[in-house]
Wavefront OBJ file of the C-alpha trace (Angstrom):
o trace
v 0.000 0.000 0.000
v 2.792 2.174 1.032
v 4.728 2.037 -2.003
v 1.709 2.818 -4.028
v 0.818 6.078 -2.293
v 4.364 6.674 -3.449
v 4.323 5.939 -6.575
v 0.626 8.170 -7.249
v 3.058 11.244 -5.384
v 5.709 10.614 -7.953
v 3.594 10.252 -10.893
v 1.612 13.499 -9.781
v 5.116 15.294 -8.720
v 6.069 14.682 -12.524
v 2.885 15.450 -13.691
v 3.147 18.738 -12.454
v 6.255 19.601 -13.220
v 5.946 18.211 -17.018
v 2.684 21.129 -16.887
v 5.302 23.337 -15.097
v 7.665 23.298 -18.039
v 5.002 23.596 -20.996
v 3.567 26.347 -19.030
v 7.010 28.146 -18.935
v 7.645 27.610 -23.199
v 4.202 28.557 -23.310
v 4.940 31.897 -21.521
v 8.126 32.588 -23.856
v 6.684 31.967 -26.998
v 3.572 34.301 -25.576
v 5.978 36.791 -25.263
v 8.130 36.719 -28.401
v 4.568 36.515 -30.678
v 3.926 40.052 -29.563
v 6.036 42.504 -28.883
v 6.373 45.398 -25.626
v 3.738 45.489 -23.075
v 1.309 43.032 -24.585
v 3.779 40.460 -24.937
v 4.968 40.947 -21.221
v 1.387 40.804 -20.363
v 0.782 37.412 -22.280
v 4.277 35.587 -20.283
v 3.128 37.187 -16.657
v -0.388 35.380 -16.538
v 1.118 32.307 -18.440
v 4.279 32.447 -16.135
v 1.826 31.757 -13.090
v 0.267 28.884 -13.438
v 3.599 27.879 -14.518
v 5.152 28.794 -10.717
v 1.932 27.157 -9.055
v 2.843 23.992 -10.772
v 6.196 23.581 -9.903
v 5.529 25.066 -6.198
v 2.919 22.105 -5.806
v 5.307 19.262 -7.865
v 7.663 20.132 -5.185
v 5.993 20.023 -2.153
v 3.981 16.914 -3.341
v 7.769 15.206 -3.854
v 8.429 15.952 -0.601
v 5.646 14.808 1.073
v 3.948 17.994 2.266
v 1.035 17.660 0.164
v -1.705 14.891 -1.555
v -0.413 13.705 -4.357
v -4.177 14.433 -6.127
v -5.554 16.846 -3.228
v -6.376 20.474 -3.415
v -3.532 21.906 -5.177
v -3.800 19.727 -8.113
v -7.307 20.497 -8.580
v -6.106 24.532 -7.973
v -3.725 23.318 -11.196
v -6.224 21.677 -13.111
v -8.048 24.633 -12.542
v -5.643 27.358 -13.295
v -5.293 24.901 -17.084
v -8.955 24.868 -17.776
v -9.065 29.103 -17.234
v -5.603 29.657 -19.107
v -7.028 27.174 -21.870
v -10.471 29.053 -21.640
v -8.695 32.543 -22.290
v -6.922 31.172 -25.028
v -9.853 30.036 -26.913
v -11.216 33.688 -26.006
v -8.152 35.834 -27.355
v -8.186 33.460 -30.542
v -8.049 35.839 -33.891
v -12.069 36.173 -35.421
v -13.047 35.868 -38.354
v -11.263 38.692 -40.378
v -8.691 39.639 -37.680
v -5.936 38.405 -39.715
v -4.750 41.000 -42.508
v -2.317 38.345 -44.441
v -5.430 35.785 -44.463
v -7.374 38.704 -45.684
v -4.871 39.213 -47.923
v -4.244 36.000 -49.388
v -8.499 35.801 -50.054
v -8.522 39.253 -51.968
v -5.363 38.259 -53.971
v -6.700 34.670 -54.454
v -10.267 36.621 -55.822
v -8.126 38.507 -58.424
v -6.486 35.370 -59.650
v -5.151 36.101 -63.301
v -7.491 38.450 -64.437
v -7.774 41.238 -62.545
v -10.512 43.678 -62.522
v -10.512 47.715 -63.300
v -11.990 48.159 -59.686
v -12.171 45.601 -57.216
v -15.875 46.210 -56.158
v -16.296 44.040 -59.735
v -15.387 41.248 -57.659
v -18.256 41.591 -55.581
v -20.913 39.679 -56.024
v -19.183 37.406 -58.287
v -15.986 35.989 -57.075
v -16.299 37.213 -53.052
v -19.719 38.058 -51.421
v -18.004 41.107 -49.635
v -13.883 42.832 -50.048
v -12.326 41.626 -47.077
v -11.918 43.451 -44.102
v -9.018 44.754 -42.953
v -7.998 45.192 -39.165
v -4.398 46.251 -38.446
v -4.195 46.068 -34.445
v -2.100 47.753 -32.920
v -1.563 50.539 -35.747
v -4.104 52.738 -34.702
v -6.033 52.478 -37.861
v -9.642 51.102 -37.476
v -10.825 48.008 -39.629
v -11.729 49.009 -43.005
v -13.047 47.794 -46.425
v -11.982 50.505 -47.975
v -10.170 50.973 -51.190
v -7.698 53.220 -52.755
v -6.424 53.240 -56.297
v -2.211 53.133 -57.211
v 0.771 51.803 -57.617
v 2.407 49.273 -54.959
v 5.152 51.755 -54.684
v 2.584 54.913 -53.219
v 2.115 53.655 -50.044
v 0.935 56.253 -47.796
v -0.204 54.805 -44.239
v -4.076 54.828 -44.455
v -4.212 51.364 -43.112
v -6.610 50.260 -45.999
v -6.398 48.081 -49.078
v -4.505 49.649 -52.236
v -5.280 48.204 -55.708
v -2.999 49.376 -58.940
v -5.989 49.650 -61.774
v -4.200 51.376 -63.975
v -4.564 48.932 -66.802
v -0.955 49.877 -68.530
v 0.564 49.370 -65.299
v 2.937 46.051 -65.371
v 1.588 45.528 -61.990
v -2.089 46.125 -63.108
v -4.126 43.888 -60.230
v -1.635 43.966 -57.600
v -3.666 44.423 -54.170
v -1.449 45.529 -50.822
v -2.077 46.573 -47.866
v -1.390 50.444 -47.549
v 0.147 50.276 -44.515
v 4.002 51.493 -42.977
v 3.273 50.348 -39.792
v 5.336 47.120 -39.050
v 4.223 43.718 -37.907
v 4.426 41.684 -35.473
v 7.234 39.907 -36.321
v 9.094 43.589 -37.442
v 7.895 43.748 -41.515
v 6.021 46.459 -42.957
v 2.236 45.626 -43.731
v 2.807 47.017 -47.160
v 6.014 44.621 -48.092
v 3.466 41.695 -47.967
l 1 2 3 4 5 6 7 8 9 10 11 12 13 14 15 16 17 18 19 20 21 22 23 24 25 26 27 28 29 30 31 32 33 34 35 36 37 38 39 40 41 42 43 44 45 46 47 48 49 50 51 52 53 54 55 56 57 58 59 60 61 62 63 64 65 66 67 68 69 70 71 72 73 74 75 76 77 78 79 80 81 82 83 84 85 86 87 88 89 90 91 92 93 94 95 96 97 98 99 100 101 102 103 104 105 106 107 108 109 110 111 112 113 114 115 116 117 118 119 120 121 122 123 124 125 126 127 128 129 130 131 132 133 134 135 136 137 138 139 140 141 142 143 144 145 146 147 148 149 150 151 152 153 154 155 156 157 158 159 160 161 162 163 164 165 166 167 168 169 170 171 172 173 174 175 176 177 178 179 180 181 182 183 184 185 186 187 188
């Protein structure tokens, strides 16, 4: 009997500590996804359920706690509402500007309109909408006709319809502001 109880404190000591570590790679990829405050934000909260676990996997290996008593269910807990918020901050549907992006450019496929509101009802039921957060432009459908190379930062699609244009068609997003991962919207 006795050297079952220890083997359920092991298992749970590992346990926790296995949920310890993914907690802690969670937290650091958290943080270099997004960058400054949002990103320190995003490791913090993911950081403590990481501490919790390895707090518990330690005093469970030594004895001072139930292997499966209330601190594990605390754990399982602290998963299920770190899991929950998750699912909650998960992008929506036209939150992503390179999906968007890929759908308008996919529309235009190799032969591209004079305006892109001809695409509409025909090869898209709407333009896609395009949010840039953190840029401090709001979410727009909006169009604006020129060349690839006029970018002027009005966070809002720019099509080149100028039919003698070698890059007649092209569709990018008119936008300096940079990405997460440090490239300009508009290089995309």
């Amino acid at each position: 009997m006795m050297a079952r109880m220890q083997r359920g404190r092991i298992a749970s000591a590992v346990a926790q500590g296995l949920l310890a570590l993914l907690f802690c790679l969670w937290a650091s990829g958290a943080a270099r996804a997004q960058s400054g405050p949002a990103g320190f934000a995003a490791a913090c909260v993911l950081a403590l359920p990481a501490l919790w676990f390895a707090f518990h996997a330690v005093r469970v290996g030594l004895g001072r706690s139930p292997a499966w008593g209330w601190g594990a269910k605390t754990a399982a807990a602290a998963v299920v509402l770190v899991a929950g918020m998750a699912v909650a901050r998960a992008p929506r549907r036209g939150g992503d500007p390179l999906g968007a992006l890929s759908a308008f450019r996919a529309a235009i496929g190799t032969s591209p309109p004079p305006r892109p509101s001809m695409l509409v009802p025909g090869r898209l039921s709407v333009l896609p909408r395009l949010h840039l957060a953190g840029t401090g432009h709001p979410a727009t459908r909006e169009v604006f006709f020129g060349r690839p190379s006029s970018v002027r930062d009005r966070g809002t699609w720019l099509y080149d319809n100028d039919e003698s244009s070698p890059t007649f068609g092209t569709v990018v997003i008119d936008c300096t502001h940079t990405d997460p991962k440090g490239s300009a919207w508009s290089s995309y």
